[in-house]
C-alpha positions in Angstrom: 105.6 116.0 83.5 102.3 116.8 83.7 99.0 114.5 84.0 98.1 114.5 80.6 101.6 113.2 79.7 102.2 110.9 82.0 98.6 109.5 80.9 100.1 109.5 77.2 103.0 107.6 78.3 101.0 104.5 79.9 98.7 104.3 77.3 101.6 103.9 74.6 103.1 101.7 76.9 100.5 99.4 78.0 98.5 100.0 74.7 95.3 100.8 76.8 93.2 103.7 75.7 93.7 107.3 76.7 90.2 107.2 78.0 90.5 103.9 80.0 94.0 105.0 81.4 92.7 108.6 82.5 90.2 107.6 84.4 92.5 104.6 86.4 94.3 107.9 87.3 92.1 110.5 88.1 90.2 107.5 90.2 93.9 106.7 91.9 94.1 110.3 93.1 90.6 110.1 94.5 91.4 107.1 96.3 94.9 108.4 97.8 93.1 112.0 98.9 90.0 109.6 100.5 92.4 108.0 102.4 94.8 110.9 103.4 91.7 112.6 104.7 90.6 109.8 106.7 94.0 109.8 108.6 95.0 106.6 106.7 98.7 106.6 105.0 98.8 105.1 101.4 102.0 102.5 101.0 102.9 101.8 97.4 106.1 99.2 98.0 108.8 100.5 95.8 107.6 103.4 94.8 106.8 105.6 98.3 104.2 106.6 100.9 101.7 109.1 101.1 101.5 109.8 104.9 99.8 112.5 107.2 101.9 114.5 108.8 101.0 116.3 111.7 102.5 120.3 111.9 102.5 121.4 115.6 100.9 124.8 116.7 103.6 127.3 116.3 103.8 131.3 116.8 104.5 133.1 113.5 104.8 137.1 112.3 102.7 139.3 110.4 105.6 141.6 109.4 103.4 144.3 108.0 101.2 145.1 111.3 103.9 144.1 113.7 101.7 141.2 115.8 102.9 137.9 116.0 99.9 135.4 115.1 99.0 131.4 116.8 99.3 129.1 113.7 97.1 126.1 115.0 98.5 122.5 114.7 96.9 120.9 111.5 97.5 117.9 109.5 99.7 117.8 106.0 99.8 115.6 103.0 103.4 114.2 102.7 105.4 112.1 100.0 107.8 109.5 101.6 109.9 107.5 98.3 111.1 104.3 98.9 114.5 103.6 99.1 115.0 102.3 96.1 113.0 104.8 94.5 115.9 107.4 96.1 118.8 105.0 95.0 117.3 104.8 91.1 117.0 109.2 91.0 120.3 109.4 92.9 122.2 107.4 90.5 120.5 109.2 87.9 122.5 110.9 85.2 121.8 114.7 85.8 121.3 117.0 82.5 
């Protein structure tokens, strides 16, 4: 689903304006990358977390010069669901 549909799908639902819902999302997304970047984990009870997740440094290949390379230890963006979230997709029929 992409944003555009998922857009369409609230504003049906809610019977907001395509406008008025697409910008509550796009400025959703700012606000979760603002606080990512800041170090500061988003909790959304029932739905999931964004967190940071920190990658230790780690030695890696470059398999087409033969020299092995230092990856440095950086931060990630991570999506944690809730458990109930899990439990809802899990019990899901699968097509």
């Amino acid at each position: 689903m992409t944003k555009a549909e998922v857009v369409n799908a609230i504003a049906q639902r809610t019977g907001i304006e395509k406008v008025a819902v697409l910008a509550i999302v796009e400025e959703m997304m700012v606000v979760i990358k603002e606080s990512l970047t800041k170090g500061e984990n988003v909790y959304l009870r029932g739905f999931g977390s964004f967190i940071v997740r920190r990658r230790a440094e780690k030695t890696g290949r470059n398999i087409s010069k033969n020299t092995t390379v230092v990856i440095p230890a950086h931060n990630i963006p991570a999506f944690k669901p809730a458990k109930s979230f899990m439990a809802e997709v899990k019990n899901s029929e699968t097509k």
